[in-house]
C-alpha positions as CSV (number, residue, x, y, z in Angstrom):
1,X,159.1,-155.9,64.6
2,X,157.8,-159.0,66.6
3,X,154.4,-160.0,66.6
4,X,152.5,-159.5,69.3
5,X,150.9,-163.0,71.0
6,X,147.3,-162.5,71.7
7,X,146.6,-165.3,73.4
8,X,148.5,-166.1,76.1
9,X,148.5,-164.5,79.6
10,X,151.1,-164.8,82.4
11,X,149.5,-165.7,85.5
12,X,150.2,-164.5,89.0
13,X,150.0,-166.2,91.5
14,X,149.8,-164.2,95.0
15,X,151.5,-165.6,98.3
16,X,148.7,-166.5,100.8
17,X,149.2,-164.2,103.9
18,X,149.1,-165.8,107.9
19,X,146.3,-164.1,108.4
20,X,144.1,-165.4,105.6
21,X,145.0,-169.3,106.0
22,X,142.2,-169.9,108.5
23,X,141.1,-167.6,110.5
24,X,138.6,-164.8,110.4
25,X,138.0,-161.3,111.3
26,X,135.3,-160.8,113.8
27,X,133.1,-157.5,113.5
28,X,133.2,-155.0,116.7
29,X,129.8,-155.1,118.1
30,X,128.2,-152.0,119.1
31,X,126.2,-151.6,122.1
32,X,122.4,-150.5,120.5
33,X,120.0,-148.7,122.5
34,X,117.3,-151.5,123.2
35,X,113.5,-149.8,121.7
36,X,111.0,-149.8,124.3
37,X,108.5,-152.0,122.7
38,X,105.5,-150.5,122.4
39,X,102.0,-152.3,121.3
40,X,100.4,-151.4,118.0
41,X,97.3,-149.8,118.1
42,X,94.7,-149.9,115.1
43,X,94.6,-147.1,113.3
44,X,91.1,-147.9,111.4
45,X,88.0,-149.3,113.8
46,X,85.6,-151.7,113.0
47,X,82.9,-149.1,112.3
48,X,85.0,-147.8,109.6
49,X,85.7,-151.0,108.4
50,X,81.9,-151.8,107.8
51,X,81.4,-148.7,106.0
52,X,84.2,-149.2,103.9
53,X,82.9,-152.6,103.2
54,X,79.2,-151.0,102.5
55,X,80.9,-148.9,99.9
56,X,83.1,-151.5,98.0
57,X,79.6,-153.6,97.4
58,X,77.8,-150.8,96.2
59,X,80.2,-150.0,93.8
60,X,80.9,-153.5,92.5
61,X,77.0,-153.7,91.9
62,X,77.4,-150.1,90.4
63,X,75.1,-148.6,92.7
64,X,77.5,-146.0,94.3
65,X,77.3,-142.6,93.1
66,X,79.7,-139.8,93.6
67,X,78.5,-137.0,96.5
68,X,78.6,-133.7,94.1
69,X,78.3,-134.5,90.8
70,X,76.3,-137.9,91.4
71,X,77.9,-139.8,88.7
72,X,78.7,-143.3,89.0
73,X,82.0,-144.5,90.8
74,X,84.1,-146.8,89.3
75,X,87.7,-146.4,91.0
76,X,88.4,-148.7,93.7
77,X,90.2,-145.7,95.8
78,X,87.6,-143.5,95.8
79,X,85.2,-145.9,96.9
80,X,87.6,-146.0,99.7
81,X,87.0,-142.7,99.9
82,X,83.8,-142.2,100.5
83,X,83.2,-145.0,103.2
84,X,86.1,-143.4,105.0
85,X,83.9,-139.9,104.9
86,X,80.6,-141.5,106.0
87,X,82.9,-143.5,108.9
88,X,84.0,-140.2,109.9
89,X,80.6,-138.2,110.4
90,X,79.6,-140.9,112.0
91,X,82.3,-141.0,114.7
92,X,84.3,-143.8,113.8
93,X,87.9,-144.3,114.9
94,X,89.4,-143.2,111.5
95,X,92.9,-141.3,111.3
96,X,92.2,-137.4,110.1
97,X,92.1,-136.5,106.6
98,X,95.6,-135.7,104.9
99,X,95.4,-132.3,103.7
């Protein structure tokens, strides 16, 4: 039997088509519906944006305490929370509660 050569390849060499010497395929362009632009409103109002603000302090001095139980918040979201709340009784512009 012959032995095999490992470590040679034959390379190919492909033919370079009309097409691909220079020039390029342009995409068809679709006509899009133009989006009426719309302005952004707030979603949170300054109100709540105070009491949210009232709330992060009194945690970071550790002075916030939890509604119910009236332990001692420590989590940055619930702080959150609870300004949110208090910005809602109040009236605030605040979006509703997911439930």
């Amino acid at each position: 039997m012959p032995a095999k050569k490992t470590g040679s390849r034959k390379k190919t060499t492909r033919k370079k088509s009309s097409k691909a010497k220079g020039t390029t395929r342009r995409r068809k362009t679709t006509s899009r519906k133009k989006t009426t632009s719309r302005k952004k409103t707030r979603k949170y109002g300054a109100g709540a944006g105070k009491k949210v603000k009232r709330a992060m302090d009194e945690m970071k001095r550790g002075e916030l305490r939890s509604g119910r139980s009236g332990k001692k918040v420590t989590s940055r979201k619930q702080a959150i929370a609870i300004g949110l709340s208090e910005a809602r009784k109040e009236g605030a512009k605040v979006p509703k509660k997911r439930s």
